[in-house]
N, C-alpha and C positions, 0 to 999 in steps of 0.2 A: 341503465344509467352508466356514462362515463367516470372514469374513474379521474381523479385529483392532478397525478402526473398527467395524465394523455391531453386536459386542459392545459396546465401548469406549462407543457411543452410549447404553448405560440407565445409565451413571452422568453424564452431561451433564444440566447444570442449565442455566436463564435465566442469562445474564451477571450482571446485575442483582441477583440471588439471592445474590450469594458475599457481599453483604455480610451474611450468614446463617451463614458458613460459616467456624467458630474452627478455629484453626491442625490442631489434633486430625484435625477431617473434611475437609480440604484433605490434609492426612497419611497419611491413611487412605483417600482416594481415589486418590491413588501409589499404595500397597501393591497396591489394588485391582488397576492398572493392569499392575505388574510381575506378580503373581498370576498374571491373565490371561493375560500373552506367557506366562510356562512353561505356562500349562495347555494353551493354542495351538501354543506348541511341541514340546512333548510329545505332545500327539496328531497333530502333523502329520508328526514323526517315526516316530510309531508306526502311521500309514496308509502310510507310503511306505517304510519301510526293516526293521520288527518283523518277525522270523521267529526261527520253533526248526530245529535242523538234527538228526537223529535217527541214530544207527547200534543195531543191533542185537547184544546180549549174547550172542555165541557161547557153547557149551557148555565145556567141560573137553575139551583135547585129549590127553590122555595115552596114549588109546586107538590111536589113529592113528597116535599117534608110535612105539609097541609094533610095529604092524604093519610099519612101512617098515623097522625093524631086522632083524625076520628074513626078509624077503624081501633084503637085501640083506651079507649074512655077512662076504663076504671085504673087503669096504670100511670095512665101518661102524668099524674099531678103528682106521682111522688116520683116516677122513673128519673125525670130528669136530677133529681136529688142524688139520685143513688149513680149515675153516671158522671158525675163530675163529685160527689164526696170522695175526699181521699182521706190519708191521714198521714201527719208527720211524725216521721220519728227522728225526734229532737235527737236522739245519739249516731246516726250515722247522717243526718243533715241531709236526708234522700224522701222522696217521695214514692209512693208506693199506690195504687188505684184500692180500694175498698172491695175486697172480696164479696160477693152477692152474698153468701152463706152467714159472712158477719151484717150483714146492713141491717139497719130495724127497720122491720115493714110494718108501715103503718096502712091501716084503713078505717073509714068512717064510723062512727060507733063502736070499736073495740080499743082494747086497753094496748100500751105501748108493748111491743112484745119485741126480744131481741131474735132477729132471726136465726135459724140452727137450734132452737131450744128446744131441749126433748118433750116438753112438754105440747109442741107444736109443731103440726107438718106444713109444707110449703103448699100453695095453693098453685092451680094449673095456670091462669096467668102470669104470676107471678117466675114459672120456669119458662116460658114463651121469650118473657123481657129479661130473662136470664141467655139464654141461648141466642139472642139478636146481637145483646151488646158482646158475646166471646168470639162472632162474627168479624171475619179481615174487614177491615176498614176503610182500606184503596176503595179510591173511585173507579169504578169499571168502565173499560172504554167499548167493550166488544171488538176490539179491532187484533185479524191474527199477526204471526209473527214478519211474514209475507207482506202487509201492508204496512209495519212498521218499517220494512229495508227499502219499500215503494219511495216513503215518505221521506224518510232520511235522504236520500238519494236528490228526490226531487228540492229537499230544504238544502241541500250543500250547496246544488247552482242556481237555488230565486235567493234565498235567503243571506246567503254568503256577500260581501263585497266580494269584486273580481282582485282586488287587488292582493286581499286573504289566501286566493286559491294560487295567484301568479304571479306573487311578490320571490319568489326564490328562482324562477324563470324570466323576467325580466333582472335582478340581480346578475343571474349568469350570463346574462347576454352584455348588458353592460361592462358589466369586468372584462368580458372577451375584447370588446370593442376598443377601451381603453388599452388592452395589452394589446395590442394589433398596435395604435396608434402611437404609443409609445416606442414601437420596435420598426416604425413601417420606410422609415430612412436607411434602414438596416438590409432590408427583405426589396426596395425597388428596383427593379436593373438598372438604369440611369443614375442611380446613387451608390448600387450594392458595390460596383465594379469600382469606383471610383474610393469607396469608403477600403473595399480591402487590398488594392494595391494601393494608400497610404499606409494603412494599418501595418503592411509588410515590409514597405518600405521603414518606417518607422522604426520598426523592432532591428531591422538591420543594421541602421544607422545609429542605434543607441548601444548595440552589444557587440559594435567595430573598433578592431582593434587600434582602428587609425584616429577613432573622436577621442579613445582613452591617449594616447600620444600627443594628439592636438591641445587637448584641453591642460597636460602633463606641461606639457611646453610652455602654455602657456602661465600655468601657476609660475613656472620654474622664472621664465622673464618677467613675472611682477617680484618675485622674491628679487631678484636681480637689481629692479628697479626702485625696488625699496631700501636695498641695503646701499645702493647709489646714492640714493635721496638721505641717508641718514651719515656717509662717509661723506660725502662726493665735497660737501662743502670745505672741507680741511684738507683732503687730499687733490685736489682738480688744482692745475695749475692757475696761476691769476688770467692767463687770458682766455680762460675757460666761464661764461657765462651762467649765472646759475638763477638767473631773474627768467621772469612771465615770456620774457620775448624770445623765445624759441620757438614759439608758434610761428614768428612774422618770418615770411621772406630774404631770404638775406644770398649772397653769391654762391655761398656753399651748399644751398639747397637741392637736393639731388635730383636728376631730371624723371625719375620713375617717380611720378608721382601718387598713381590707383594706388601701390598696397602699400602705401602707408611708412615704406622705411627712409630712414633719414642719413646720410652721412655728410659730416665735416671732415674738410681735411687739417682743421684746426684743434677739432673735439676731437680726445681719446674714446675710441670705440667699444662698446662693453660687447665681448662675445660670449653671446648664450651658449650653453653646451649643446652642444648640437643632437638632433632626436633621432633617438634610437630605429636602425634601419629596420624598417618590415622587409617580413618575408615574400616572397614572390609570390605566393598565393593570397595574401592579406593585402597586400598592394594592388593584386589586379581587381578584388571583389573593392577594393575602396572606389579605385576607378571605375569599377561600374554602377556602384551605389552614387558617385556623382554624377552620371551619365542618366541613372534612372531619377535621380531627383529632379533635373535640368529637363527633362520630358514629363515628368509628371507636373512640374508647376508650369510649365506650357499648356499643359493640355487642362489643369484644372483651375486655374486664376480663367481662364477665358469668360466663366462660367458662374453664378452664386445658385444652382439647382438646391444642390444639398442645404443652403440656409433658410431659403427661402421653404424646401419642404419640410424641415423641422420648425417653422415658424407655422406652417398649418398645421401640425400635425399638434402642437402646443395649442394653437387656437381651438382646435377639435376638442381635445381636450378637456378643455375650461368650458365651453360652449356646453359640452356634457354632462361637466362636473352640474353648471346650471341649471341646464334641465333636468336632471336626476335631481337635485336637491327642491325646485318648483314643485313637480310634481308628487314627491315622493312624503313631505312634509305633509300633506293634506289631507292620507291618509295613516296618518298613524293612529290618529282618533278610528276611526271607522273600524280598526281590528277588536273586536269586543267579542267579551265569552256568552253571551247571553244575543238571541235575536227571535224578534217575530214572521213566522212564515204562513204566507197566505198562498198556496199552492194553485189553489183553485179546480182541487180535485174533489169536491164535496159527494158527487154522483159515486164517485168509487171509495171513501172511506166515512162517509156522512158526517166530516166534520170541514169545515171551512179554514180555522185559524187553528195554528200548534206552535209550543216555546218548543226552541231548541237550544243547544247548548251545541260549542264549538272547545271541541276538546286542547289542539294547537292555539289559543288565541295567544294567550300569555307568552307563550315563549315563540311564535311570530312575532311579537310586539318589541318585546327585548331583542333578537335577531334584527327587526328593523330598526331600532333605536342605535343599533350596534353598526350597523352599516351605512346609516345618514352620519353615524360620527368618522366612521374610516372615509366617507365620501366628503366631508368638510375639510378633513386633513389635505386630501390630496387635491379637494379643489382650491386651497391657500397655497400648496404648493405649484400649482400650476400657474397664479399668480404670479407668484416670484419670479419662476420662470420665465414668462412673459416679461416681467420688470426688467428682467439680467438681460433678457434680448433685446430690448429697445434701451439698454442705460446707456450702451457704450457701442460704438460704430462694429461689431463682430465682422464684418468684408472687411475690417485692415486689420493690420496686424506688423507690430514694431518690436523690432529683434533691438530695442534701446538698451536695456537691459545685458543682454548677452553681449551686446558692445561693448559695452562698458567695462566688462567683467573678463572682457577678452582681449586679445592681439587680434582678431576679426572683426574689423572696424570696416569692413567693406561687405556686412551681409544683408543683403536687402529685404527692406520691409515688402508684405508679400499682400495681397488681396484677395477679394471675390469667398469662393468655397473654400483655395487653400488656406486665407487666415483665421474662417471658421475651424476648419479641423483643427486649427491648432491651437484656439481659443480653447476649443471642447478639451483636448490635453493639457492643457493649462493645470482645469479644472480637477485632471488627475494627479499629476504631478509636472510640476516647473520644469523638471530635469531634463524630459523627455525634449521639449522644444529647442532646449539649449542644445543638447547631443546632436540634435539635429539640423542646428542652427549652421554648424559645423561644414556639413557636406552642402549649404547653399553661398558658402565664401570661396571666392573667386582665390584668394590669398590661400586659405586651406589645400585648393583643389592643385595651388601652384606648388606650394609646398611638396607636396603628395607626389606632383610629377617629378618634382625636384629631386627630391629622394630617391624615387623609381631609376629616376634618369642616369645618376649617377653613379647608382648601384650597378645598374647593367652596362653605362660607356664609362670604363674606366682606360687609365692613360696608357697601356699596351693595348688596347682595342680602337682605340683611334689611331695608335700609332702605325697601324696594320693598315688604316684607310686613306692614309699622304699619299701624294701620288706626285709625279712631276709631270707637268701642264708643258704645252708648245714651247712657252721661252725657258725651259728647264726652269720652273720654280716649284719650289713645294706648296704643293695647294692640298686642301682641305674641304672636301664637300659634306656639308650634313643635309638629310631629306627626312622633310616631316616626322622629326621629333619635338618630343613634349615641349623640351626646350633647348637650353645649349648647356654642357656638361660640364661642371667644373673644369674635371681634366683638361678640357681644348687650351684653357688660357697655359698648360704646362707647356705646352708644345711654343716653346720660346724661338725656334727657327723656322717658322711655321711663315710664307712668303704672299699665301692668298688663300682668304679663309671667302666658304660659301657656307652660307645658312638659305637654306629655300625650305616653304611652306612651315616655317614653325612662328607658329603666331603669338609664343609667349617666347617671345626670344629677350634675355637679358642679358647686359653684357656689364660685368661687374667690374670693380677696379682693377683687381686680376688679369689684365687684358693689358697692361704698363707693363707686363713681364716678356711680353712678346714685339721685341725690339725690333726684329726683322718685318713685319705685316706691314705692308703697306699698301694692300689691295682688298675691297674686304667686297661680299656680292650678298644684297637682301633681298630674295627673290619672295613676294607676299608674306617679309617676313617685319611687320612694323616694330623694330626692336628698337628698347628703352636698353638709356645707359646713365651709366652713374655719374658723378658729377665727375670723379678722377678720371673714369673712364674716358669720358665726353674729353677731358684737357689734354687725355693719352691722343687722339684719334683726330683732336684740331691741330696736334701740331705734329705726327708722324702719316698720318692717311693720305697717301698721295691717287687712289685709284677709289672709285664708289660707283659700283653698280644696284639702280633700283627697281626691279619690278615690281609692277603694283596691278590692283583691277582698280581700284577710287585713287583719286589726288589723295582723300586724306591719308592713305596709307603712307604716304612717303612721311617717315619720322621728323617731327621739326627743327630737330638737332642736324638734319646734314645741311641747311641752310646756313649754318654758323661754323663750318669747318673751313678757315680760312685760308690752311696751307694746302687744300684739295685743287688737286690739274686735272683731273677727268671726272667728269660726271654723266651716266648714261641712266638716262631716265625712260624706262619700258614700264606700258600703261595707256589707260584710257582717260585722253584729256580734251572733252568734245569741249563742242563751241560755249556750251552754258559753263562748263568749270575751266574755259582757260585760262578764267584770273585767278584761279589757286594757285595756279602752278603757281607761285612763287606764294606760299602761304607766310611766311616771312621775307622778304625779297632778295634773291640773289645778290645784292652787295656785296655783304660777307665774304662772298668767295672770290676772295682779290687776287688768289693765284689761278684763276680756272684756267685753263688754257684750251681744254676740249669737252664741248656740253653735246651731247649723242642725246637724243629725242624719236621713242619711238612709239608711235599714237596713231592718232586720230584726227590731226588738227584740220582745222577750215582756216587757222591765222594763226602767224609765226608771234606766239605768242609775245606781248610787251615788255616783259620781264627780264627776256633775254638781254635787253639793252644794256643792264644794270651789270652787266658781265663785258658788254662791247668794248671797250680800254683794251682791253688782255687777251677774250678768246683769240684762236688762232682758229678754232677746226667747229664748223657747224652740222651736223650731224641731222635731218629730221628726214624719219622713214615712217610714211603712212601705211594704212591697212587699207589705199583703195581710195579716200577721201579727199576731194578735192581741195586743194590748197589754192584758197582765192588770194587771200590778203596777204602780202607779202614786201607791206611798206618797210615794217621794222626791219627788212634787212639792211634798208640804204644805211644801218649808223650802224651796220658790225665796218668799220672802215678797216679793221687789223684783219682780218677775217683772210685765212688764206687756202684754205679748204672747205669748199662747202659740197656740200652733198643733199638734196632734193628727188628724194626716191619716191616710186609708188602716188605720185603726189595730181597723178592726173593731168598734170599739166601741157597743157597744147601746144606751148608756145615759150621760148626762152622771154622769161621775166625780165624786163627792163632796170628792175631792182637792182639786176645781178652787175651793170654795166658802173653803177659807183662803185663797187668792192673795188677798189683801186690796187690793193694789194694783195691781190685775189691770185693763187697759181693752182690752183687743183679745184674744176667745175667738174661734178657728177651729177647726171639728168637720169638716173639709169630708171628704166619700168616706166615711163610715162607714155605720153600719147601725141606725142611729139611728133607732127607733119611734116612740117617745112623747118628751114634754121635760117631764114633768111635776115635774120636780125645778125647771124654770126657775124657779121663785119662790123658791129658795132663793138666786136671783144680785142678792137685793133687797139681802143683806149686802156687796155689791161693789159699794163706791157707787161710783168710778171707771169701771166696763165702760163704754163708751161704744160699743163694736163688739162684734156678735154673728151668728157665720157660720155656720150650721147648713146649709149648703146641699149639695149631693150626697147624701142620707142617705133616709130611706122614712119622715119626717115625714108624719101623715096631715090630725092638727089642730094649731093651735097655741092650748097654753091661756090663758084670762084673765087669769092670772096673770103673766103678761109686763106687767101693768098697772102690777106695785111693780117693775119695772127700769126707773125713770123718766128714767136719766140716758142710754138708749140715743141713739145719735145714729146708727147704721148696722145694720140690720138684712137677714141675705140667707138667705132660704129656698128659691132657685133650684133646680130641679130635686129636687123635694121629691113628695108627692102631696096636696099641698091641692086642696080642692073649696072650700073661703071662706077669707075672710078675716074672723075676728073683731073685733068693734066696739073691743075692749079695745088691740089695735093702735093704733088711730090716736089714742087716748088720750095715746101716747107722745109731747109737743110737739115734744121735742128730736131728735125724729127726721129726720135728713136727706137718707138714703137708705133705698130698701126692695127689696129685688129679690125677686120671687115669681115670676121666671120659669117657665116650662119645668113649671109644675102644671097644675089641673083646672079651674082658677077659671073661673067663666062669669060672677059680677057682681061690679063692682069697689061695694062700700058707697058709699054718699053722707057720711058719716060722715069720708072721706078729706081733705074740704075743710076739716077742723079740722085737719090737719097743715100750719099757715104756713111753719112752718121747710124743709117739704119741696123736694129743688132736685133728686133722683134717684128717679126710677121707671119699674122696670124690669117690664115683665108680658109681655114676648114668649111665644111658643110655650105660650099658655093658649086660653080659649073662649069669652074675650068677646065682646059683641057690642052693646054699647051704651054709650058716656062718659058719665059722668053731670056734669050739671051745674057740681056741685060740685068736679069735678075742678080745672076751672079756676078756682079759687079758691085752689089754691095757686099764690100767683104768683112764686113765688122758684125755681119750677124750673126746670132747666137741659138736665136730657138725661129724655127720654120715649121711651122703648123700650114701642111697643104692637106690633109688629111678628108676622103670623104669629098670627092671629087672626080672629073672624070679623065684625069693625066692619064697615059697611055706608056709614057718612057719619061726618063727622067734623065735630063743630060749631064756630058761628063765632066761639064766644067763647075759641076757640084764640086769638085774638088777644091777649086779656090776658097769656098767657105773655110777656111782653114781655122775660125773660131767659133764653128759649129757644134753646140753640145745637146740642141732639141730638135729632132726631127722625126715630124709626124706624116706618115704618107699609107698610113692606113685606109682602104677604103677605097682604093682607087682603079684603073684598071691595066696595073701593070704584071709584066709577066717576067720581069728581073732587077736588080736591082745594080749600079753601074760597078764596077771593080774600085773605081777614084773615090770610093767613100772613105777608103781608106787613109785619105790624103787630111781627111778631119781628122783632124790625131787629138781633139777634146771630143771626139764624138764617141760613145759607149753605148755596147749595148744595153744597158737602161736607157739610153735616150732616144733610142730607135723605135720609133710604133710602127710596125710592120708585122703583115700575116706569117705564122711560122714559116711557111714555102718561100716564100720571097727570101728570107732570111737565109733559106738554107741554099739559095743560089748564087752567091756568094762565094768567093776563090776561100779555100780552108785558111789562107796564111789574111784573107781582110776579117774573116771571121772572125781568128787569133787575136786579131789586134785589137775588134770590138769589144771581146775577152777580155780584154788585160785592164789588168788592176781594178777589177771589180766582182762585186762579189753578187751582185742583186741579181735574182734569176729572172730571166726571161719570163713573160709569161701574157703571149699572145696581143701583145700588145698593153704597154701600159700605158 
């Protein structure tokens, strides 16, 4: 037989676990317990002490008793006299049988005589009927001891109910069953895992040091609030409001609107004392208990396994309780100390019928009486149970409560498994869910970084990280942190601040102290700013860069910064969201001057219009996507830079031909064949720059002859094989870049371009200067670089406002002595192989030398 523990063991859970375990199933696992002892007891009694004890139903004696009468005549009429005379003795109130030796015997014709008298001897039958009656008086059965154990044996299983012999064996089955069932949400793998990384979670979140600071704080700001509420009315100046309507809407309402805080610049601000700094080690386990909470209710709201299996396992239960109590009822009667056994062994013991006696009935009887009562208990409890699971929705679960009671007014209600788990702790204590309510606030989790943040960037550790940017400004880059650091807003001469990848980016009023910022870069980073802040940054923020992956990322605050001149928008703005783009419409921005666009588009979105007045400079650089639509641009009419990059485009847009005040066209990366439309750019008499370069230009037409007012022409990386006479027609031309084509002869025709001070012919197939080259003497940077020159003549020397020349690449074997004669020309601005360089008279060398400090270095 097992022992009590080793049962006792499948209802033991993890310590850890009870806080799973409502009053009910803590209840019901007693029951379970006491259950057991009777079902153990019961059967321990009934292996050690159960037996039937058997006598055999003798026949009708009447037969027998006939016979002893007339064998014995002369007695029998007074024997029976003397066998049932007794006599009382009235002083001890006892009966006693009449000893033969006093009885008076009488017989027929003699006188009454007391027997034992000396005067008389007893007669011979008379000691016959004396020696019968001192004869044992049992009925004899003839049967040995051997046939008694037979019989016993055979009357404990006819004779027996079954339920007498197996009422302690079905008990302990039962009890098992129910402990299994009670614990088996506990014990499944689909639940177990789920159940003990909350459990762990849990205890984490309730004995961190950051829910006791959270919740501290927040007492600390209702005291605050209270002792407000009971001043505030006698001290708050008069235009300080102290009516209902502080909920409503009003100008000063701050543009962060998720966590809940509020400033006026009209209300005096109460400052809470601010919360004691964790340490580095408590701060990071807080950040990862909010990281492990935010994965766990991911992974366990998906899901109601665990409610749905404690709802069987409660239905199991009750279902049990039923049939146990059906069945179980029916035989209480049937346990009886008395039974008749008819074996039907007559051939082996010559008797048919025997009473027997069951030694266990009674305290069987009491034992079952005792466990239909422990089994009623727990089957009203499993009712309940059932009741509390269907009274109330248990898959939601409302942190109202905790809101209420907190500054974490943004913790959300939760569903499925995770608001059963936390129902089930309810049940244990309240506390537990609040603690924990903590690490599912977005506010809390901001806090937390908040702290962290600026524990570790304090204001000599960003000041380590300024740097000065191309146009010497001091700039400031932050990357993926938590958020932005107090300290930044100290840095008061701080000229261009970058925030990239931090998504709880706030920019608080603190940010009025930095008078010099007027460039500020949100790279995915959709920052909330305070209402002061907001009025800081509409009317000192002159530069706004946005990267975004969604339209909605771009914050709806930069659409209201009126005194903004540049705004570059990087991001994905396909064909189905480009009416966002302007999720409040550019109006607002009355001073824009340059809108930079870099996407995706299919069409120059319509929005832009609402800027057309003002811009100057139109900026849109695709990733490849063809740019069909391109009406909106006929009404940028101020419009005097545009730029159409990457855009696909075939063919110069007709659009472009109204920009009336148009002086800077860039086509650059497109797919540009022909330009035979360029003579219609003779009505833009402004264009002065014209960039067609990245594109599969083959020729360029005559007709470029009426854009007379060109003054920068770049066909770079183009497929030109010449150069048309009609070019150099152009006087006001001052740059020309024909890089990176097929050209093998540069015209002599070139020497009529005076004005020329840039020419660019690197990576073509030249192989002879003409002349006339050097005739334009006003030039400045000569890129022949990467080509197939042989000598280089010496009227290079007239360049005498030569300070870039590139002749790298080519296949010369000296370089002329008259370079000398460039007196802006240095060797930094020579790209030539060292050998070439070193061929060169020592005293032109010297003078490449002079007044410079930059080393040489194979060509820069």
């Amino acid at each position: 037989m097992f022992t009590l523990a080793e049962v006792a063991s499948l209802n033991d859970i993890q310590p850890t676990y009870r806080i799973l375990k409502p009053w009910w199933d803590v209840f019901m696992d007693y029951l379970a317990v006491v259950m057991l002892m009777v079902a153990i007891f019961a059967g321990t009694m009934q292996l050690t002490k159960d037996q039937v004890v058997c006598l055999p139903v003798l026949p009708s004696s009447v037969n027998s008793k006939a016979h002893l009468v007339s064998g014995n005549a002369d007695v029998t009429t007074d024997v029976p006299k003397f066998e049932v005379s007794t006599e009382q003795d009235q002083g001890r109130g006892t009966t006693r049988p009449t000893s033969f030796d006093e009885a008076v015997a009488v017989t027929p014709g003699s006188p009454l005589i007391r027997a034992g008298s000396p005067h008389t001897d007893s007669p011979v039958p008379n000691q016959e009927v004396r020696k019968e009656i001192r004869d044992p008086t049992g009925r004899k059965t003839n049967l040995d001891f051997q046939q008694y154990v037979f019989i016993n044996q055979m009357c404990y299983h006819v004779a027996l109910p079954w339920y007498s012999k197996y009422f302690p064996y079905l008990a302990l089955i039962h009890t098992i069953i129910l402990m299994v069932s009670s614990n088996f949400w506990f014990k499944y793998p689909k639940t177990c895992s789920k159940v003990e990384h909350f459990v762990s979670i849990l205890g984490k979140c309730f004995e961190s040091p950051w829910t006791t600071k959270a919740l501290s704080e927040t007492a600390c700001e209702d005291s605050e609030e209270n002792k407000q509420r009971i001043t505030g009315a006698q001290s708050l100046p008069k235009h300080v409001s102290t009516s209902s309507d502080e909920g409503s809407p009003s100008a000063s309402t701050p543009m962060i609107s998720k966590t809940g805080f509020k400033f006026s610049a009209e209300k005096p601000v109460i400052e809470v004392p601010s919360m004691t700094i964790l340490d580095k080690k408590d701060g990071e386990q807080a950040k990862a208990l909010f990281e492990k909470v935010r994965k766990f209710r991911a992974h366990v709201e998906d899901s109601d396994l665990i409610y749905k299996l404690y709802v069987v396992q409660t239905v199991i239960k009750t279902a049990k309780f039923i049939f146990i109590l059906c069945y179980t009822a029916n035989f209480v009667n049937a346990i009886s100390f008395e039974h008749t056994c008819k074996p039907k062994v007559e051939h082996l013991t010559g008797y048919e019928e025997f009473e027997c006696t069951h030694n266990m009935a009674y305290m069987l009887k009491k034992l079952l009486i005792s466990y239909i009562s422990i089994i009623c208990v727990y089957g009203f409890i499993c009712l309940y149970t059932l009741f509390w699971l269907f009274r109330i929705p248990l898959k939601e679960y409302s942190f109202e409560k905790v809101r209420e009671e907190s500054s974490f007014s943004d913790i959300p209600d939760v569903k499925n498994d995770f608001a059963f788990l936390l129902h089930m702790v309810d049940q244990y204590d309240q506390l537990y869910s609040k603690r924990f309510g903590v690490f599912l606030s977005e506010v809390s989790e901001n806090k937390l970084r908040e702290i962290s943040l600026n524990h570790e960037w304090t204001f000599e550790k960003l000041r380590q990280h300024v740097s000065r940017n191309a146009q010497d400004k001091q700039e400031l880059h932050l990357f993926m942190l938590s958020g932005v650091p107090d300290a930044v807003f100290d840095l008061t001469d701080l000229d261009v601040l970058k925030l990239e990848l931090i998504p709880e980016a706030k920019i608080p009023a603190k940010i009025s102290q930095m008078t010099n910022l007027q460039e500020l870069h949100l790279c995915h980073c959709p920052a909330k700013v305070e209402q002061t802040a907001f009025s800081f940054l509409r009317d000192h923020l002159r530069c706004l860069h946005v990267k975004f992956t969604d339209v909605a990322e771009i914050p709806a605050w930069v659409y209201l910064l009126k005194n903004l001149r540049e705004l570059y928008l990087v991001g994905n703005l396909n064909s189905e969201n480009n009416k966002m783009i302007g999720l409040e419409s550019l109006r607002e921005l009355r001073h824009l001057k340059i809108l930079h666009v870099k996407s995706n588009l299919t069409k120059v979105p319509s929005n832009i219009t609402d800027v057309a007045p003002h811009l100057t400079k139109l900026v849109i650089h695709n990733d490849g996507t063809k740019l069909v639509v391109l009406n909106s641009l006929k009404k940028m009419m101020n419009v005097a830079e545009l730029e159409l990059q990457n855009c696909e485009l075939e063919r110069i847009p007709h659009a472009i031909f109204s920009l009336s005040n148009l002086q800077e066209l860039d086509l650059k990366s497109n797919n540009i064949r022909t330009i035979e439309e360029i003579i219609s750019f003779q009505h833009l008499k402004r264009l002065t720059c014209l960039k067609l370069w990245h594109n599969k230009i083959v020729n360029i037409p005559p007709s470029i002859t009426h854009v007379k007012n060109l003054e920068s022409l770049y066909f770079s990386n183009n497929k030109l094989e010449s150069l048309p006479g009609a070019v150099f027609s152009l006087q006001k031309l001052r740059c020309l870049d024909v890089s990176y084509n097929n050209i093998s002869v540069i015209p002599i025709e070139i020497g009529s371009l005076q004005n020329l001070q840039h020419l660019h012919l690197t990576g073509n197939k030249v192989d002879v200067l003409p002349k006339q080259l050097f005739k334009c003497v006003k030039l400045r940077t000569l890129s022949l670089g990467q080509n197939c020159i042989t000598s280089i003549p010496e009227k290079i020397g007239q360049l005498s406002q030569l300070t870039q020349l590139e002749l790298k690449g080519n296949c010369l074997d000296r370089l002329p002595a008259q370079l000398s004669q460039c007196r802006l020309l240095k060797k930094s601005g020579l790209v030539v192989e060292d050998h070439l360089f070193d061929t060169l008279p020592t005293e032109v060398k010297e003078a490449l030398n002079q007044d410079t400090n930059t080393p040489f270095a194979n060509g820069i």
